[in-house]
Each structure stands twice: as structure tokens, then as C-alpha cells.
N, C-alpha and C positions, 0 to 999 in steps of 0.2 A: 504494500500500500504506500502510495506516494503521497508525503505532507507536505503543506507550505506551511505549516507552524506545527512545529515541534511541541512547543511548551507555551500557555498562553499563562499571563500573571495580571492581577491585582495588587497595586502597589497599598501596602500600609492601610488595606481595607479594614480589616479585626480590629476594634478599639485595644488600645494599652491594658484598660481593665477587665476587657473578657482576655485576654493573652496572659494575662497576670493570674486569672482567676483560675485557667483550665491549668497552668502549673502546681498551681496551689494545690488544687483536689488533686490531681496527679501525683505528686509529690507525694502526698498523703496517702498512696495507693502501695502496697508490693511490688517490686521492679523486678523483673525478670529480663534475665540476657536475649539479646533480642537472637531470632535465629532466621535461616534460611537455607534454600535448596530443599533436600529431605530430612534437618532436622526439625521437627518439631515441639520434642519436647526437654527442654535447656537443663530442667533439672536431673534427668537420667542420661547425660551425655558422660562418659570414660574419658580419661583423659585426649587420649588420640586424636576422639571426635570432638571435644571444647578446641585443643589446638588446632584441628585442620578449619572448625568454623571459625577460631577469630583470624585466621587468616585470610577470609572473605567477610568477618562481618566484624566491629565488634562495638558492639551498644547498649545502653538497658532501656528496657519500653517496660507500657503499662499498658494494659487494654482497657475502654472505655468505650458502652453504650449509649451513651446519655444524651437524652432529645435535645436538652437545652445546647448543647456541643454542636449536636447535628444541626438543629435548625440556622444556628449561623453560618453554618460554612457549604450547605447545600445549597444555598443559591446561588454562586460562582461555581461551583461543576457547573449546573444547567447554563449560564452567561457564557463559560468561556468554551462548553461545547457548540454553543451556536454559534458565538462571534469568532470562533477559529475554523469555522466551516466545517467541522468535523462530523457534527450532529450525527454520531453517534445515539443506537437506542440501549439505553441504561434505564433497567428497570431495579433493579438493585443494590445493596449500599452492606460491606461486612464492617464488625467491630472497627472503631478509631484505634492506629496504633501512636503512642505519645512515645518519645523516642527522646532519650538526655544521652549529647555526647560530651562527654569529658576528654581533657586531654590522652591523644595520641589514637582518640576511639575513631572510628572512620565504616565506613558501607562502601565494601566494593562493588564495581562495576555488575551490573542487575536488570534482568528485565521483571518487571511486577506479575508479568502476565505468564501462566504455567502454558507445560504445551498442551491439554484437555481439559475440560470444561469438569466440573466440580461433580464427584459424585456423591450417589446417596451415603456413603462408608468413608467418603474422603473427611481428613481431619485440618481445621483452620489454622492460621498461623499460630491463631493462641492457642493451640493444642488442643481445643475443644472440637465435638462431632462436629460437622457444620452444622446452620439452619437449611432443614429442608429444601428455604426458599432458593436457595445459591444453587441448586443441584441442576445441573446441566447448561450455566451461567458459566462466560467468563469475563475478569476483571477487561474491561475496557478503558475509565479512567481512574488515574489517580492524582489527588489533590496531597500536598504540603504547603502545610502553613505555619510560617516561620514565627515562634514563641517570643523569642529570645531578642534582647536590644542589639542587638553587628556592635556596641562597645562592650557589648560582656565575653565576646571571643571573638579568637581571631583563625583563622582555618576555616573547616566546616564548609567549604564551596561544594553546592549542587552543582552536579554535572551532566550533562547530557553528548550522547554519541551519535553522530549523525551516519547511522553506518550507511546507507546509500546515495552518499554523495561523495566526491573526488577522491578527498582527504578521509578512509572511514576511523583513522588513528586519530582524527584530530578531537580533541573532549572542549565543548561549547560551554563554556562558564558561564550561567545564571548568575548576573549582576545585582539583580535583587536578595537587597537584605533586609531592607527594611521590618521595624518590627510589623505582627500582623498582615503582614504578604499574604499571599494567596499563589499558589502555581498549579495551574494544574496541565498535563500531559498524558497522553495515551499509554494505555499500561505495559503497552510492548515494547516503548520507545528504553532504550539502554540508557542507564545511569545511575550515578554515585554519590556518596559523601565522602569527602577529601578529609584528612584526617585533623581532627581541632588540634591546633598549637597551642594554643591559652585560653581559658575559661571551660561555658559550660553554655551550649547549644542545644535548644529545646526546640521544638517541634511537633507538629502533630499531622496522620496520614491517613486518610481513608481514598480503601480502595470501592469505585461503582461499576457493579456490572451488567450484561447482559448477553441473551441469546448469543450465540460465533454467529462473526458476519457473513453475510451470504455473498 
């Protein structure tokens, strides 16, 4: 599938004090090591398997259902799926993941999107069964929205890979920092978090799905 946008953003949309407030509860929550590929569950990893994931991933998230979360930040999916011409159909929306990197912590290179659509047996990022409703759904977009003040760390650059264009080595750095941003981008598009050098970079991600495209 060919894009003319990649990544479509809201600058500084999320007030300071819902960006402050979704930390807070967060905060307040169990942090678990964030994981990917086929781990799912962080707490029964050996060591072997903890080394070889933080070598592709290393973060703590929380997971977080909560409508007062969702109703703010679903309106920018639906905007920047239309206004980036994507119009994508997304009928679906799994757990918020809230993600705190610390120094040296970073996300390699990733595409959100698996290669088959979600089954009745398949298990969610949070290690839990999925909801019913995901089952033969795949992630189309994903939105982050940036928590955190750009002066409380330094690192931490979203990256995105333009892999069928000239250069596919070349990684397009998302210029927005701003607090309360908004980015959202297609869940197949490749990309990363660069590794924080000082402070502490909060975040939060929800993935929207639906039906594979025809």
C-alpha cells in the first residue's frame, strides 16, 4: 500500500492537566516490563528470554481501560484518518498501553501490526485472552500521545521507516515533542523509540482496529 503520509500529528492538543492526570493514575498502577514479538507474559520470562527481549525492547507500561482516557484521545484517530486520506475502516479500539522510558530504555525498530488477524485463543499484549470483539480484526491505526514536557528528557525520538521509498535505511524523525501531541500512523508503518539519555519519557498508545483490507 502506497502513503502520502506516513504519520499524521496534533500538535500540543491534550491539555497539560489531562497529560499530568493520566501519569498520575498511571503511576499509581503496577508497571510491568513492556514486551513484544511472542512474549507475552514478562513475568515468566528465564533469563535468556528477559535478555534476548531487552535487546529489542526495553520499557515499563501499564495497561488502562478507562473511558475518561479514551474519550479524549478518540477523536484525533477519526481526524487524522480522514484528513490523511487514509480513511481507513476501524471499528475497534484494544487496552491503552502507558509506557515510562527511563534512561538508556528505548523500542526497537517495530511494526504494531501482526501478520493475522486476532483469534478466538489468541492472547493480548497484556497477557490477557483477548475481547471476543478483536477476533478476526487487525490493528490498522495506532495513536501516541506524548505525556511528558521534551524538558524533562532528552532522547526518546519517535521514528518512523519509510521502507518503500529510495532510501529504505533512512529513519524519519518525528519532530514533535511537544507536551500532549497527538501522532497517529498506520499500524504496519515500521518504527521506534530511540533510546532516552536523561530523564523520564511518558506516553501513552492505543492500538484501532478492523476487518484486513480488501
Amino acid at each position: 500500500m502506497q502513503l502520502t503520509d506516513y504519520f499524521w500529528y496534533f500538535k500540543s492538543a491534550l491539555s497539560p492537566q489531562f497529560c499530568e492526570e493520566v501519569i498520575r493514575y498511571c503511576q499509581s498502577k503496577e508497571k510491568l516490563l513492556g514486551v513484544t514479538g511472542h512474549y507475552n507474559h514478562p513475568k515468566e520470562l528465564n533469563l535468556e528470554q528477559l535478555k534476548d527481549l531487552k535487546q529489542k525492547r526495553n520499557s515499563d507500561v501499564v495497561w488502562v481501560n478507562d473511558q475518561w482516557i479514551m474519550n479524549e484521545i478518540y477523536p484525533y484517530i477519526n481526524m487524522a484518518n480522514k484528513n490523511a486520506g487514509w480513511n481507513f475502516a476501524i471499528d475497534a479500539v484494544e487496552t491503552a498501553q502507558f509506557t515510562e522510558y527511563k534512561k538508556d530504555q528505548f523500542y526497537g525498530w517495530h511494526s504494531d501490526q501482526f501478520e493475522k488477524p486476532y483469534g478466538a485463543e489468541d492472547v493480548s499484549p497484556d497477557g490477557k485472552k483477548i475481547d471476543p470483539v478483536l477476533k478476526g480484526r487487525i490493528r490498522k491505526l495506532s495513536i501516541t500521545v506524548l505525556l511528558s514536557d521534551p524538558k524533562d528528557y532528552e532522547g526518546g525520538e519517535l521514528e518512523f521507516q519509510y521502507r518503500n521509498k529510495d532510501d529504505p535505511n533512512l529513519p524519519i524523525t518525528c519532530l514533535i515533542r511537544e507536551k500532549g501531541s497527538a501522532i497517529v500512523f498506520p499500524s504496519f508503518v515500521w518504527h521506534r523509540v530511540r533510546p532516552v539519555t536523561k530523564g523520564v519519557r511518558h506516553s501513552l498508545v492505543i492500538w484501532n482496529l478492523g476487518y484486513p483490507f480488501k
